[in-house]
C-alpha positions as CSV (number, residue, x, y, z in Angstrom):
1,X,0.0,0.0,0.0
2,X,1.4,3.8,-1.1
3,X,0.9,5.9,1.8
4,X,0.1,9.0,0.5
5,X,1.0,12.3,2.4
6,X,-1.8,14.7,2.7
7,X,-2.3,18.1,3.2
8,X,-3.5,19.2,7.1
9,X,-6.0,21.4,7.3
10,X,-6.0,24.7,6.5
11,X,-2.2,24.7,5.5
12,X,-1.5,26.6,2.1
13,X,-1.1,24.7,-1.2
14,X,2.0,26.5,-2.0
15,X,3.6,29.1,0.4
16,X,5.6,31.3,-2.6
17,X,1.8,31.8,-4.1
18,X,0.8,32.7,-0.7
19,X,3.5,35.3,-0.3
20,X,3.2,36.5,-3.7
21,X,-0.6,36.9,-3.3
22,X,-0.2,38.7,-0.1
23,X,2.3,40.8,-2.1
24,X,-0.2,41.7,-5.0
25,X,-3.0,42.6,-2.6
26,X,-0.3,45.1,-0.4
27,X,1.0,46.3,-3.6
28,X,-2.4,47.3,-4.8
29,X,-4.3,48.6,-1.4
30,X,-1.1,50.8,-0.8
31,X,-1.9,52.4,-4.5
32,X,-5.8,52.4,-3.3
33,X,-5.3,53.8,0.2
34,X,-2.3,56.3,-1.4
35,X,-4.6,57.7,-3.6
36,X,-8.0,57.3,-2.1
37,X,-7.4,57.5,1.5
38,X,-8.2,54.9,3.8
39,X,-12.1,55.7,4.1
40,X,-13.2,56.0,0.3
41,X,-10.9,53.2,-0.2
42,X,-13.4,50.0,-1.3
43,X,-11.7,46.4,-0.6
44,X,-14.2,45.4,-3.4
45,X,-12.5,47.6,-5.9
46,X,-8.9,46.1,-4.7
47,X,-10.1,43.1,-5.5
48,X,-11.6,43.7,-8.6
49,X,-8.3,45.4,-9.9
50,X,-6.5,41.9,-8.8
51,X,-9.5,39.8,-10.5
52,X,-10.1,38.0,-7.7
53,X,-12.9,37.8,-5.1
54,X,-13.4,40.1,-2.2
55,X,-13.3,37.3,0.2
56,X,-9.9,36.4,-1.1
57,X,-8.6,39.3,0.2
58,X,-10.4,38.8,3.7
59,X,-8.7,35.9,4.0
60,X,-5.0,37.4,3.8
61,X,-6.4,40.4,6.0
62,X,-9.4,39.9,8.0
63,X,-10.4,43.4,7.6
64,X,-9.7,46.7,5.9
65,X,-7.9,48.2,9.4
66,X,-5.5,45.5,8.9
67,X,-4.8,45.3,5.7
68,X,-3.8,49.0,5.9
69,X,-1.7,48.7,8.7
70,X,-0.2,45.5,6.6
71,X,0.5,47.8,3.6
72,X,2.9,50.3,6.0
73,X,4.3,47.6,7.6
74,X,5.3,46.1,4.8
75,X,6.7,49.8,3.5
76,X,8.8,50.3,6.5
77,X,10.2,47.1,6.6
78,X,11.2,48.0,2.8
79,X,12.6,51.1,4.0
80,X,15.1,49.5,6.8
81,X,16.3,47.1,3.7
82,X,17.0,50.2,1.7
83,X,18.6,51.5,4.1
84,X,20.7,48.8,4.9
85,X,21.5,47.5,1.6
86,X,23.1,50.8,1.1
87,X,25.9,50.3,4.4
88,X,29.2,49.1,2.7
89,X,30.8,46.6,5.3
90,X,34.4,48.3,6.9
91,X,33.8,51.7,5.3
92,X,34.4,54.4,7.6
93,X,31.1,55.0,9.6
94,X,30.8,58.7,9.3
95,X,30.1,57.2,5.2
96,X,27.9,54.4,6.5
97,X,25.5,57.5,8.4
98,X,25.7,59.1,5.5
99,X,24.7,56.7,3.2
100,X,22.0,55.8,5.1
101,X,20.5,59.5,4.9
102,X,20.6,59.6,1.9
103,X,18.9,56.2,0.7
104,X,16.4,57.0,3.7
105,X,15.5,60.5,1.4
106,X,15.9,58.4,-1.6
107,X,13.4,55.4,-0.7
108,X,10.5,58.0,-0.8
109,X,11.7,60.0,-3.9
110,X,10.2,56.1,-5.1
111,X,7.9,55.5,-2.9
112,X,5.8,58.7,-2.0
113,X,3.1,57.1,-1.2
114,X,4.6,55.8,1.8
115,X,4.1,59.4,2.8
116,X,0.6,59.5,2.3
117,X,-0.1,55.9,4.4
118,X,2.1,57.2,7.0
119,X,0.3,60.6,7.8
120,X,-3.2,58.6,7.6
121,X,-2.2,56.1,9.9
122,X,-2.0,58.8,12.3
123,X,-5.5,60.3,11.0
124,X,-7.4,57.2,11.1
125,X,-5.9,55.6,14.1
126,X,-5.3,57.9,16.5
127,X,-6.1,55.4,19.4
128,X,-2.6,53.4,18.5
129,X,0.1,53.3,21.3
130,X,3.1,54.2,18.6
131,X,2.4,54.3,14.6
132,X,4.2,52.2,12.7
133,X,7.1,54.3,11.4
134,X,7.8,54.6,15.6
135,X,7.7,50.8,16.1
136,X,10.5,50.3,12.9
137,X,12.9,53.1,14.3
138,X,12.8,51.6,17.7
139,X,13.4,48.0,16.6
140,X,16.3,48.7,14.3
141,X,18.0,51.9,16.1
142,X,20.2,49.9,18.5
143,X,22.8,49.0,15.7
144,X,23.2,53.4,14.7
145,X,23.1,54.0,18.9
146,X,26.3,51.6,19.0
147,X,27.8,53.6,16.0
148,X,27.2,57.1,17.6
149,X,28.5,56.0,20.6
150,X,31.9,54.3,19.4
151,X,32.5,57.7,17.1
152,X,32.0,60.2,20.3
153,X,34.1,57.8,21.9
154,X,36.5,57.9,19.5
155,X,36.7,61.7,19.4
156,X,35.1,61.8,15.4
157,X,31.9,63.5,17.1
158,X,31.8,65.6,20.3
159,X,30.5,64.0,23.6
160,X,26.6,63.5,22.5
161,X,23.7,61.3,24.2
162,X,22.8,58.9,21.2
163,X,19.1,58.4,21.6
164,X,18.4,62.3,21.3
165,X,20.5,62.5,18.3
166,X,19.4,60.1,16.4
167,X,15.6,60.8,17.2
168,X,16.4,64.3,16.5
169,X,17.8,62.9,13.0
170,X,15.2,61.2,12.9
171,X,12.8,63.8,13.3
172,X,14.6,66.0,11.0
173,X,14.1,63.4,7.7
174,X,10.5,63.0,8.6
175,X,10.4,66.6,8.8
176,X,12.0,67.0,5.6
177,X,10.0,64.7,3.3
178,X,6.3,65.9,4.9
179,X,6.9,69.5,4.4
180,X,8.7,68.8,1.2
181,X,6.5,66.2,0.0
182,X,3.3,68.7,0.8
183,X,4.5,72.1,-0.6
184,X,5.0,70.4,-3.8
185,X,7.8,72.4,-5.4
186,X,8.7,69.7,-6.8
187,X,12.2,69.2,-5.6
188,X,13.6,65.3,-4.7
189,X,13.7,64.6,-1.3
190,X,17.4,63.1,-2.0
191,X,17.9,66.8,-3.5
192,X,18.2,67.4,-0.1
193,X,20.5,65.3,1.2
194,X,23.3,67.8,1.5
195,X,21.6,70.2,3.7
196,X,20.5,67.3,5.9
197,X,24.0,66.0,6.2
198,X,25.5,69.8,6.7
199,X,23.0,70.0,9.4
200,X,23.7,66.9,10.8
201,X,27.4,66.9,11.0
202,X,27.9,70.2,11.6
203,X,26.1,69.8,14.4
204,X,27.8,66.5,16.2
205,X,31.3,66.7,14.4
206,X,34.3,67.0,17.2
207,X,36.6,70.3,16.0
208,X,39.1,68.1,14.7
209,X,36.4,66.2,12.2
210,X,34.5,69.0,11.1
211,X,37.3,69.7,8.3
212,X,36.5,66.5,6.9
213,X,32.8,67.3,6.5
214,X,32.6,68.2,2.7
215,X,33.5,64.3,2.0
216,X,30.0,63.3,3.5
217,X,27.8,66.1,1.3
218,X,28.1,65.0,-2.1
219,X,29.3,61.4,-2.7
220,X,28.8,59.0,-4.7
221,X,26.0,57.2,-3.8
């Protein structure tokens, strides 16, 4: 007798179909909710744009709260790859924070709509602890607190308290692309990653660093 292996219950056929389905939907509903916001936005007409039925999509996301909140999760976590896949292993760390400025200003010169899903999260859900973009920054910050420290340690940047510099950094990029993004002068956001970095540097750079600052201003990227 062939004993034959079968599939348990409620397990997917094929887990890459599953992950590219989930994919398609959070590709789509961030285009929807980007451009709709999230109350006109109709899981109906999601699923009609992906040809498949409504309760398709219900069954990737129970519901359209969380199927928004899926679509900027899923754009943050993009954001902290960007951002990462632009470090270059062993090069000097004053580069590293540098580069990472600049692919943070970068990642929404292609992908504005991130911009518009991040200031409705904070519209429509005004009862949440932390919004999302808070929840990414605190779970990959440790690694850039470690490099501020060991370069004020090392005399490269004054004496500084890490956490308030890098949520002032922070603070300052998310500054920049909202009041950028909103004037619409139509300027890249990575247009302005010299005055962010002049800003920055000038700011934390020891006396004996601050020489070196125009390397960090106009790179190549």
């Amino acid at each position: 007798m062939t004993n034959t292996l079968k599939r348990g219950p409620g397990r997917p056929r094929n887990l890459g179909l599953t992950s590219q389905r989930c994919e398609e939907i959070l590709t789509v509903a961030t285009e929807s909710f980007a451009s709709k916001g999230f109350a006109s936005t109709d899981v109906q007409e999601i699923a009609d744009r992906l040809g498949i039925a409504k309760g398709t999509v219900y069954h990737y996301f129970p519901s359209k709260e969380q199927l928004f909140l899926a679509a900027v999760d899923r754009g943050m976590a993009a954001l902290s790859l960007e951002i990462n896949g632009s470090i270059i292993a062993g090069e000097d760390p004053v580069m590293q924070i540098a580069r990472a400025i600049r692919a943070f200003l970068k990642f929404f010169d292609q992908n504005p709509q991130m911009i518009e899903l991040i200031v409705q999260e904070r519209a429509e859900f005004r009862d949440r602890k932390k919004p999302t973009y808070l929840e990414h920054r605190e779970r990959n910050i440790r690694p850039w607190h470690e490099l501020f420290r060991s370069l004020s340690s090392s005399g490269r940047f004054r004496e500084i308290n890490e956490d308030e510099v890098t949520q002032t950094i922070s603070n300052l990029l998310y500054g920049s692309i909202f009041t950028t993004y909103f004037a619409r002068h139509g300027q890249t956001f990575e247009s302005l990653a010299s005055q962010v970095l002049a800003l920055v540097f000038a700011g934390i750079m020891s006396d004996s660093e601050r020489p070196n600052l125009h390397r960090y201003l106009d790179f190549e990227a």
